[in-house]
Every structure is written in C-alpha cells, then in structure tokens.
C-alpha positions as CSV (number, residue, x, y, z in Angstrom):
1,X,171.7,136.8,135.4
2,X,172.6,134.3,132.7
3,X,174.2,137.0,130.7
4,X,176.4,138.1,133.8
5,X,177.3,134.7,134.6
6,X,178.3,134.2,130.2
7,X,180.6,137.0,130.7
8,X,182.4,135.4,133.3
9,X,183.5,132.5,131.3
10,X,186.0,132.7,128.8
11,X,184.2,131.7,125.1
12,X,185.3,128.4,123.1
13,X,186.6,130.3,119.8
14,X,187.4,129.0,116.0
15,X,188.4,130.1,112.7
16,X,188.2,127.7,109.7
17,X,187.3,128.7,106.7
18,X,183.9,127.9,105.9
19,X,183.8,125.6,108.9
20,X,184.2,126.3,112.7
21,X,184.3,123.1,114.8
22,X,183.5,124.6,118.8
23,X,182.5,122.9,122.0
24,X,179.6,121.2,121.6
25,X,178.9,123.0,118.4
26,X,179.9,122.9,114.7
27,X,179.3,126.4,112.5
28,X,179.3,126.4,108.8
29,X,178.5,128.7,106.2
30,X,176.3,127.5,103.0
31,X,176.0,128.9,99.6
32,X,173.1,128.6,98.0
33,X,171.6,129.5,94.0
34,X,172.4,133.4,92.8
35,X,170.3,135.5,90.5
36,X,171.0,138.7,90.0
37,X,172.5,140.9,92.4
38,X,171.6,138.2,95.2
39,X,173.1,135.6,96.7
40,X,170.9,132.9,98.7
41,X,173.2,131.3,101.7
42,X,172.7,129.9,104.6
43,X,174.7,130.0,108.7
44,X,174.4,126.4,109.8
45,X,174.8,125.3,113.2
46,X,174.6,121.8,114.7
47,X,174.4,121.3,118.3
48,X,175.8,118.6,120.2
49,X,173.4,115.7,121.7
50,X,170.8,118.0,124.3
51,X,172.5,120.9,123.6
52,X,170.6,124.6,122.3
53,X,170.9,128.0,121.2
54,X,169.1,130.7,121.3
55,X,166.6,133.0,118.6
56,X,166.6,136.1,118.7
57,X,164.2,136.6,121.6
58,X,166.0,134.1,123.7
59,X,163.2,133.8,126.4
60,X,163.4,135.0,130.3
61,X,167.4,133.5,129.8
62,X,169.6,133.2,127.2
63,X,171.7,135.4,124.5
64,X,170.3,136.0,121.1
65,X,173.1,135.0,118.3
66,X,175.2,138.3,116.7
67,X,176.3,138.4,113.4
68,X,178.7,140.8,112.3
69,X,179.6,140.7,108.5
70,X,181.8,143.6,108.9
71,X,184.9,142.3,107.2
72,X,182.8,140.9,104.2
73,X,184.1,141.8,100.8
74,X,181.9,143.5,97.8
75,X,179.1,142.9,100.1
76,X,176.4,145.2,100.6
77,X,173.6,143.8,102.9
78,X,172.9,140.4,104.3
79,X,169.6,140.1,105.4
80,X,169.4,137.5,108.3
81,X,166.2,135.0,108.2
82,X,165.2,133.8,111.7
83,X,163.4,129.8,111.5
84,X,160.6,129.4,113.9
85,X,161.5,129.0,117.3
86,X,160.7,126.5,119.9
87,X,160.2,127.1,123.7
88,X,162.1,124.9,126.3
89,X,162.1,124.7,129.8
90,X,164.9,123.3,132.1
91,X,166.3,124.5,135.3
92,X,167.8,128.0,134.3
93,X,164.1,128.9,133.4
94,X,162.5,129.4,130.1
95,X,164.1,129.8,126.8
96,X,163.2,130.5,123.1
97,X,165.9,129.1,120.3
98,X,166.5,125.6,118.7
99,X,167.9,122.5,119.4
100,X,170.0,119.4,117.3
101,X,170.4,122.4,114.1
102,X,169.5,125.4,112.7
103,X,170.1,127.0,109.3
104,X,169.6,130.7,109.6
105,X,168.8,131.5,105.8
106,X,170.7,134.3,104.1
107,X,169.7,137.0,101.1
108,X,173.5,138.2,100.3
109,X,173.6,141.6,97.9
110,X,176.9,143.0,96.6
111,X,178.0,146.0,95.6
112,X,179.0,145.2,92.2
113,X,177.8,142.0,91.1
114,X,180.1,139.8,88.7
115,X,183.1,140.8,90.8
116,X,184.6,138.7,93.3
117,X,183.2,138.5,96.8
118,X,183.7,137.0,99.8
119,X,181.3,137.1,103.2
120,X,183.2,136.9,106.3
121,X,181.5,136.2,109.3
122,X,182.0,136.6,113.0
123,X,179.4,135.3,115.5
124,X,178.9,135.5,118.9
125,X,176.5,132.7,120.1
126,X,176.0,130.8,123.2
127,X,175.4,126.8,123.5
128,X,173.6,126.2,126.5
129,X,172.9,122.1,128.2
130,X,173.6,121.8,131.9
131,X,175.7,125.0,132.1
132,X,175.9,128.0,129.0
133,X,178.9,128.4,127.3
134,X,179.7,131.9,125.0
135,X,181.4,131.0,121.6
136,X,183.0,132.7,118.9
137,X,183.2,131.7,114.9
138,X,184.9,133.0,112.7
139,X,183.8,131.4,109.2
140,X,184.4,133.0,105.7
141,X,182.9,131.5,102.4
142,X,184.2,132.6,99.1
143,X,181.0,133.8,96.6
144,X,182.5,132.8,93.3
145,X,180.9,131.4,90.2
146,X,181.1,127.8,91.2
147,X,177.6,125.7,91.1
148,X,176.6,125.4,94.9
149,X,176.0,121.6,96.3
150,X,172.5,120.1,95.7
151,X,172.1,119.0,99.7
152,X,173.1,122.9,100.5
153,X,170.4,124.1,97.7
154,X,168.1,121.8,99.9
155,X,169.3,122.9,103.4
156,X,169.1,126.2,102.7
157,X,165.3,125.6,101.2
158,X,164.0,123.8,104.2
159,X,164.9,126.6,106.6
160,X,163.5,128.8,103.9
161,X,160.3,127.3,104.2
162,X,160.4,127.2,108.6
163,X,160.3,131.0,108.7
164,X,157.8,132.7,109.6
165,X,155.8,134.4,106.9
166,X,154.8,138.3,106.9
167,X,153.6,140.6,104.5
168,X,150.0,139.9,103.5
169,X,150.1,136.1,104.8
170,X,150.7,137.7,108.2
171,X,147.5,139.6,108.2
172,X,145.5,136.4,109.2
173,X,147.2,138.0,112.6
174,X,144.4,140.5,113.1
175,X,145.0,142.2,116.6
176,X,146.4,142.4,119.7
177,X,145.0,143.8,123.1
178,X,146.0,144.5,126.6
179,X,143.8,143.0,130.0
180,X,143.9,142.0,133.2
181,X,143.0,138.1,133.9
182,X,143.5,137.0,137.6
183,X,144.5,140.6,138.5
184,X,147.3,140.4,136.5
185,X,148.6,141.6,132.9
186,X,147.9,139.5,130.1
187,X,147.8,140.0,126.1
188,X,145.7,138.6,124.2
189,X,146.6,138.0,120.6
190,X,143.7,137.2,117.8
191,X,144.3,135.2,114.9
192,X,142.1,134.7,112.0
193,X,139.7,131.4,111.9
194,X,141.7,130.2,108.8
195,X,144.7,129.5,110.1
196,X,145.9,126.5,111.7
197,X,146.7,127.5,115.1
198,X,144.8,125.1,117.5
199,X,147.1,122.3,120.1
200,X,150.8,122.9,119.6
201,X,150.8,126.5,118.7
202,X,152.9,129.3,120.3
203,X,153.1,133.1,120.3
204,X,155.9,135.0,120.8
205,X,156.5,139.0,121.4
206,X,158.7,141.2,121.1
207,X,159.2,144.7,121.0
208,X,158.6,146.0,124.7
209,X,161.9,145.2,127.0
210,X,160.1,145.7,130.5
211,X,158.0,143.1,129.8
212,X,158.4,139.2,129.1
213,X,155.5,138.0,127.6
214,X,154.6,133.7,128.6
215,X,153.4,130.9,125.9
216,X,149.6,131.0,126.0
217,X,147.8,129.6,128.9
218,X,144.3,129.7,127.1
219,X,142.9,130.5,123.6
220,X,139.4,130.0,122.6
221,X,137.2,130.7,119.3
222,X,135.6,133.9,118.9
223,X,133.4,134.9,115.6
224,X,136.3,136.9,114.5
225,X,138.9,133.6,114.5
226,X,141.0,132.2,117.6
227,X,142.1,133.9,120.4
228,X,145.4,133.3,122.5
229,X,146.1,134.7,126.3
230,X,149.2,135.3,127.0
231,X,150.6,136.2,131.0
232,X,152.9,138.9,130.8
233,X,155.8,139.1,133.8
234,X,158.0,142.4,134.3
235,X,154.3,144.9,134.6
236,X,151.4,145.6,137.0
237,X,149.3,147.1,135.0
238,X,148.4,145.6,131.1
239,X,147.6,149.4,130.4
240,X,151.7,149.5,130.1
241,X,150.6,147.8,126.7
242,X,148.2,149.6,125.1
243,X,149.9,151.6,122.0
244,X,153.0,150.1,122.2
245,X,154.2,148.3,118.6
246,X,154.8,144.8,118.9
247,X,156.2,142.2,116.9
248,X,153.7,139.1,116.9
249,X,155.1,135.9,115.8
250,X,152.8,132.7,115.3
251,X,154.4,129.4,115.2
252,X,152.0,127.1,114.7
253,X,151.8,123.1,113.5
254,X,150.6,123.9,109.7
255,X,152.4,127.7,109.1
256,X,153.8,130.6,111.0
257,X,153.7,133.9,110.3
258,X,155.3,137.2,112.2
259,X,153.8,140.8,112.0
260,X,154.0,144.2,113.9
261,X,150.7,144.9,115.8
262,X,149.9,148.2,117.8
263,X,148.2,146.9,121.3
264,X,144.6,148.3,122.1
C-alpha cells in the first residue's frame, strides 16, 4: 500500500554535484583513503528533525533505497555496505531503516586504476515523517588524486564499523528453525552463548517474500547459546520455512553480524 500511495506523488528531485539538498533530506557523496585498485567512499544522508529512511528490508512498509551507478566513469563495481538497522513503529506500521543520518559505506574498483574516474550516482529513496515522500539524487564525485578530508576518513570509518559483520564472525549465528507457538508460525533463530545479544537486541530476515518475519517476542538461554522467537505474518504453516535460505542479521548492543542460514 505505501508503495502505491509513493507512486502517486510526484518525487522532490536534485542534482548538485557532490551534494543534493531535497525535502527534508540532504544527500552527499564522501571519498574516503584509496589503495590499490579500490576506492573507500561513502553515500551520506541526513534527515530532517523526526524524519527516516528506509534499509534494505524496509519492514511491513516502506521502500528500500536504489542505487544506480550506471553512468559512473572507469568504474567497475561498487559494492554497497548496509549499517545496522533500527525498527520503528508509528501509524503507517512497522518499519526497518534509520533516522537523523546514515552513511552507507562504499568499496569503489575501477577498471584501470591511475586513470581518471568519476562515480555518478542516481538514487531513488523515500523520506518518510507524518506522510512518505519519494526522492531523487543525482550526486557525482570526482575520484582524483586529491587527499580525502580527515572528518570524511572518520565518517566513512564509523559507518564501517556499524555494519554488520559476516564471514567467520557471523558463525556465532549457529541456526535457524521453523515452529508453531500459539498455533501460529514462528522462527526461531539461535545465536552462540558468546555474543552479546541479551535486552536491546533485534533480528532481522530476509530472503522469503511471502513472509514478514516480527522483532523477537521471547529469547531464552539454551546449552547451545541464546535463543530468539520470532512471529512470522504472511504464512499458516512454519513448515513454509523449513529449507528455505535466509539471510539472518543480528543487531545487537555490543556487535552485529549478518549470515545466510538454511531453516530446519
């Protein structure tokens, strides 16, 4: 529904440079350190006072952020990092994404490093308060030789540091299985005993469109580690789960980490 009712209303648009002042939102690109072939750089937004966007599992509403680099020069991949999220609630329902600022972190590779480049960037985001608004940026930042700003080495390095681990950190997420609890579908996620995940920590899934998967209502200690329940909407039966691949992210108040889990 909230994406029908974004179509209908015509998006706040800007192109400037590296910056794009919006509605309610300001979008800038950062550059970062280089090494090598690679470029570190960052996509900044900052949000207007109560004001969000989205991740990129934007909850039961909302529209995940796009970002086409299409029109980039000498640029061969950019590889999008995705900060831990935060779940909100208001009167449109319940939402995944970040308020006040994000930097989404970047990993830019060239074609042919040493030679000029340039990474243009048009996004499609929304901005969301009492009503959601669509917007468009169009932002381009030149990836010379020139020494990058201390404060955007140190923006880009505290987003760094918000996303979620994977790799062998993210085995500490050990499994993931379907139930029923109540008579309805529920999945319950385990997470190994050394990892901070008690008050304050979330789950999020994604990976199975017919299903929208709830923060956890319980999670207890088992021998194995810590156990989260999660109620699932969009199913009646949890045996929908079982075998499906899902991405598992853990955001919890000393690390997160995100892997892919197959559902028993």
């Amino acid at each position: 529904m909230l994406a029908m009712a974004l179509s209908l209303v015509v998006p706040t648009h800007a192109v400037a440079g590296d910056v794009a002042r919006l509605s309610h939102s300001v979008v800038r690109l950062v550059k970062g350190k280089a090494a090598g072939g690679e470029i570190q750089a960052g996509v900044e937004i900052r949000l207007g006072n109560g004001w969000k966007t989205y991740w990129r599992m934007p909850g039961d509403s909302g529209v995940p952020p796009d970002f086409d680099w299409s029109g980039s020069t000498n640029v061969a991949h950019v590889d999008v990092g995705w900060p831990a999220p935060h779940r909100m609630h208001d009167a449109g329902g319940e939402s995944v994404g970040y308020k006040d600022e994000v930097l989404f972190p970047l990993t830019v590779r060239l074609k042919a490093p040493g030679r000029p480049a340039r990474l243009d960037l048009k996004l499609f985001y929304a901005v969301c308060k009492n009503i959601c608004i669509p917007a468009r940026a169009e932002v381009s930042l030149d990836l010379d030789a020139s020494p990058p700003a201390a404060a955007d080495i140190a923006l880009i390095r505290r987003f760094q540091r918000l996303v979620p681990a994977e790799g062998k950190a993210a085995e500490a997420l050990i499994a993931a299985r379907a139930l029923m609890q109540d008579g309805k579908p529920a999945l319950a996620v385990l997470v190994a005993s050394q990892v901070s995940a008690g008050p304050g920590s979330d789950v999020f899934v994604e990976g199975f469109e017919n299903a929208y998967f709830h923060a956890p209502v319980t999670s207890r200690m088992t021998e194995m580690g810590r156990e989260f329940i999660l109620p699932v909407d969009g199913i009646k039966d949890a045996a929908a789960l079982t075998g499906k691949r899902l991405r598992i992210t853990l955001v919890g108040p000393g690390e997160s980490l995100s892997r892919k889990l197959q559902v028993e």
